[in-house]
N, C-alpha and C positions, 0 to 999 in steps of 0.2 A: 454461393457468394461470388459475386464478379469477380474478373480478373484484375484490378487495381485492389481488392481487399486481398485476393486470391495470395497477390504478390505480396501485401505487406506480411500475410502467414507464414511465408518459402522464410524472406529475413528473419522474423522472429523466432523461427526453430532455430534458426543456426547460433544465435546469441548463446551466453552461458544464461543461468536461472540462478541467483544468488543475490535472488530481490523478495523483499516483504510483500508477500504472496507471490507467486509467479505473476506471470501476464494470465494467467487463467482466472486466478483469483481476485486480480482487480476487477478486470469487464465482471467476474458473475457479481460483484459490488455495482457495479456501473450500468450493469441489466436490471439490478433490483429496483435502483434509485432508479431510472428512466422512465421503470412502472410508474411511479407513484410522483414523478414530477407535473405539475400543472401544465395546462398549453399556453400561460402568460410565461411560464419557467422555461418551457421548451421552445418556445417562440424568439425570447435573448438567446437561450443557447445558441442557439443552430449560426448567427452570424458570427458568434465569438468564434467558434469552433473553427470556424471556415478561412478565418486568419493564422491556425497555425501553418507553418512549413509544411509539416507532414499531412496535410491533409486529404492533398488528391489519392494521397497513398490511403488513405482511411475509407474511399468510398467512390462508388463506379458511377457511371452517368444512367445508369438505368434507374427503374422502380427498384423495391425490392426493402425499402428501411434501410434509404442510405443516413438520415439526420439520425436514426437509433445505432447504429452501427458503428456512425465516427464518435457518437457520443462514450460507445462501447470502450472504443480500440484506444481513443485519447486517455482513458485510463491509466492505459500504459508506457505514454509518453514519458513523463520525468523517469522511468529506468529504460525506453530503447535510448535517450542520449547519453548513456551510461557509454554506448558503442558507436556512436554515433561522429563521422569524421566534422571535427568542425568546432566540438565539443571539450574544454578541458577540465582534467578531473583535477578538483584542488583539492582531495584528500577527503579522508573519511568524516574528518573531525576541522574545524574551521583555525585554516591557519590567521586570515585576515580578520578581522572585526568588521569590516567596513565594507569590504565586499560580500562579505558573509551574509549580511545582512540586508543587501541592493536587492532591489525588488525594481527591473526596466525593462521589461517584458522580453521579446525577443533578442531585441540585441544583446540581453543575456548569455554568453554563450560559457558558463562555468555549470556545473556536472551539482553543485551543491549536494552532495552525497548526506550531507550529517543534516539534510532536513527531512530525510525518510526516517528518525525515531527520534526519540524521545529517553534515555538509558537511564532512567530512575533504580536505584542501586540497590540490593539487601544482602543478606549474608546469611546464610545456615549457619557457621560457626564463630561469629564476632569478628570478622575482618574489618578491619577500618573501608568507610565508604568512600567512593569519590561522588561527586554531585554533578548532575547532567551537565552537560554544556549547553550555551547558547549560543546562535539561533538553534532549535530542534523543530521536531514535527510540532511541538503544542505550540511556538511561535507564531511559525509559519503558517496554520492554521488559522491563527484569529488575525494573523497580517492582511493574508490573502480574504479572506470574511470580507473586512474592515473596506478593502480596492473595491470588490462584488456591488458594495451599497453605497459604492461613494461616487462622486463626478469625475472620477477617471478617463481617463481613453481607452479605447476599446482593445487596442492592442496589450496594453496591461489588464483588463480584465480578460482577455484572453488568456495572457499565457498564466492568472493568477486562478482562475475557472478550470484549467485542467489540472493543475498542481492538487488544487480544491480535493479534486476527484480522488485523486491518486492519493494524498495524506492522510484524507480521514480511512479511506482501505487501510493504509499503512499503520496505524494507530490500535486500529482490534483485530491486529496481528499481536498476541501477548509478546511475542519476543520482540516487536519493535518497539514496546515501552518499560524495557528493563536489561540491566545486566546484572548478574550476581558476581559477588565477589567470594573468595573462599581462601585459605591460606595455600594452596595450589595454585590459585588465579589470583592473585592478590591486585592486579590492575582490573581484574573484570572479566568476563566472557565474550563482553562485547554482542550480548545477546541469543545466544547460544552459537552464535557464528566458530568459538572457539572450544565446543563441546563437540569430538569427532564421535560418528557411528561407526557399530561393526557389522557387516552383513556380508557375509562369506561370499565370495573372495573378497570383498570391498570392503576395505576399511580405513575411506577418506569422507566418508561423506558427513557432514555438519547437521546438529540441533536443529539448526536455523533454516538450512533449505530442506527438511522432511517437513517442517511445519507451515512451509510456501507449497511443499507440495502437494499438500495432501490430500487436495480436493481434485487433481488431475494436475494436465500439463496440455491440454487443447490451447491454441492460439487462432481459434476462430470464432467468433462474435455470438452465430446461431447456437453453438454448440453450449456456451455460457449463456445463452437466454433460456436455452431447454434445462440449464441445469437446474433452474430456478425453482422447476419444480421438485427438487430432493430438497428443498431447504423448509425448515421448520419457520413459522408465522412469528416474527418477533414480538416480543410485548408489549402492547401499547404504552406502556407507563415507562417503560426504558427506551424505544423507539421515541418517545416524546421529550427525551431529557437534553439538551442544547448546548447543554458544558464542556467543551471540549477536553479541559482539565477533570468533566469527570470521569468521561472515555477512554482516558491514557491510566486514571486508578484503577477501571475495570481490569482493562486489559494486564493492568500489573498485577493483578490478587488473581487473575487467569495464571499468569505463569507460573506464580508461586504453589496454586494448587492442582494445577492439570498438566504444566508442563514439566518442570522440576521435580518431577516426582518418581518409584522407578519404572521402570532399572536405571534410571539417571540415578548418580548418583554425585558427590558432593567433590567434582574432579574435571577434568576435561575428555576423560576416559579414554578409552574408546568403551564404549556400551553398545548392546544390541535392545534395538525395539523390540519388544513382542505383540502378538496382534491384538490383545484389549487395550493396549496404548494407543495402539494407529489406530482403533474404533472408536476409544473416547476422541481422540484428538480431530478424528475428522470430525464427529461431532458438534466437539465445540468450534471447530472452523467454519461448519455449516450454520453455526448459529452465530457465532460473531459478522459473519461475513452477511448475512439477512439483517443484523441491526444492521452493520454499516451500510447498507443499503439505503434504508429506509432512514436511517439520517439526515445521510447525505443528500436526501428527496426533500426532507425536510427541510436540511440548511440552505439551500438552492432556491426551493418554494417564497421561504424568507428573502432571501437578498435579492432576486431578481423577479420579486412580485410588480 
């Protein structure tokens, strides 16, 4: 990889990883979908892409797959401005209505954190629910769709084109489309973010970033195109499904039955994984993470046909 992607690799080690999927797990999303995009799909892409900010950082002047690469790395744009100087976070959860909901492309410059999930609620022991908030990730979703196939400017289908990428990843990640409640957690888990592990000596680490990490922690572009081939062929008849409201139920009845399950148990714990957990879980990561791909080939194929 050149030295302009080379560089954008050095920064992204040094970030924290406390996003739905890491940056690993988006690009192997954003390698699947780029297979299976059309050359009338890839052909819009490539000018949107080349209006973000970050883009010189995304791809060198040589040959090499520089329009598959930025298309890769733009993946995981909306979490590197998580770090990003310039960038302000207005909280996890939307304090404003009204900015929360502004969609003006780059001038943009708020962190919108509560649009990476969707916290559809349940409870093992009858806790009272709270109900998602709005805007979430299923909003933003059919927001950003809605700009893709509309007579916008391009600068809004840009920055509404990588968002695009990065959401639908976000989405069949099971813990970005749920939180349980328990009479322990009685506000919630916040996605397992407030479920700590134990693994000797270490016993800070979260639900939530074992299940971004489990596919690895590579932040380079080739490395998630070669991953492609450990992943299982997804089903055409689910790969063909367009609902984004039906991908955030998948992904909740995922958590209820593969990830909430033990040695979790009905607490914030600390618990220790053990390794048929980490074997199913990467599983199902390999396979969520191959639909989303192929989705998002899909959804893309549609709006910029």
């Amino acid at each position: 990889m050149r030295r302009a992607v080379v560089a954008l690799v050095l920064t992204l080690a040094l970030m924290p990883q406390a996003f739905a999927w890491n940056h690993f797990g988006h690009m192997v999303v954003a390698a699947a979908a780029y297979e299976q995009l059309t050359p009338a799909a890839k052909a819009r892409i490539k000018p949107l892409l080349q209006l973000n900010p970050d883009y010189m950082q995304w791809v060198s002047n040589g040959s090499g797959g520089p329009d598959e690469a930025a298309f890769i790395v733009a993946a995981t744009w909306p979490d590197q401005i998580k770090s990003e100087s310039g960038y302000q976070n207005d909280g996890e959860h939307p304090r404003n209505t009204a900015s929360a909901l502004q969609n003006l492309g780059y001038s943009d410059h708020l962190q919108h954190r509560y649009w990476h999930f969707v916290d559809e609620p349940f409870s093992p022991d009858h806790t009272p629910l709270i109900q998602p908030v709005r805007p979430n990730a299923l909003t933003q979703i059919l927001a950003f769709s809605k700009t893709l196939s509309s007579d916008a400017g391009s600068d809004l289908k840009s920055y509404d084109l990588i968002w695009l990428e990065h959401l639908v990843g976000d989405v069949h990640q099971p813990l970005h489309t749920t939180s349980r409640f328990t009479m322990q957690q009685p506000k919630g888990d916040e996605g397992g973010n407030n479920v700590s592990l134990c693994d000797r000596p270490r016993c800070h680490a979260e639900l939530h970033a074992a299940w971004d990490d489990i596919l690895g922690n590579s932040k380079k572009p080739e490395v998630a195109i070669n991953y492609l081939k450990k992943l299982p062929a997804p089903d055409s008849r689910e790969a063909a499904i367009d609902d984004p409201s039906v991908w955030v139920k998948e992904s909740f009845a995922l958590a209820q039955s593969k990830v909430y399950v033990s040695p979790i148990g009905n607490g914030p714990g600390p618990y220790k994984l053990d390794a048929a957990y980490r074997t199913q879980a990467r599983q199902v990561a390999q396979q969520q993470v191959a639909l989303a791909g192929a989705r998002l080939a899909r959804l893309l194929n549609a709006l910029l046909k």
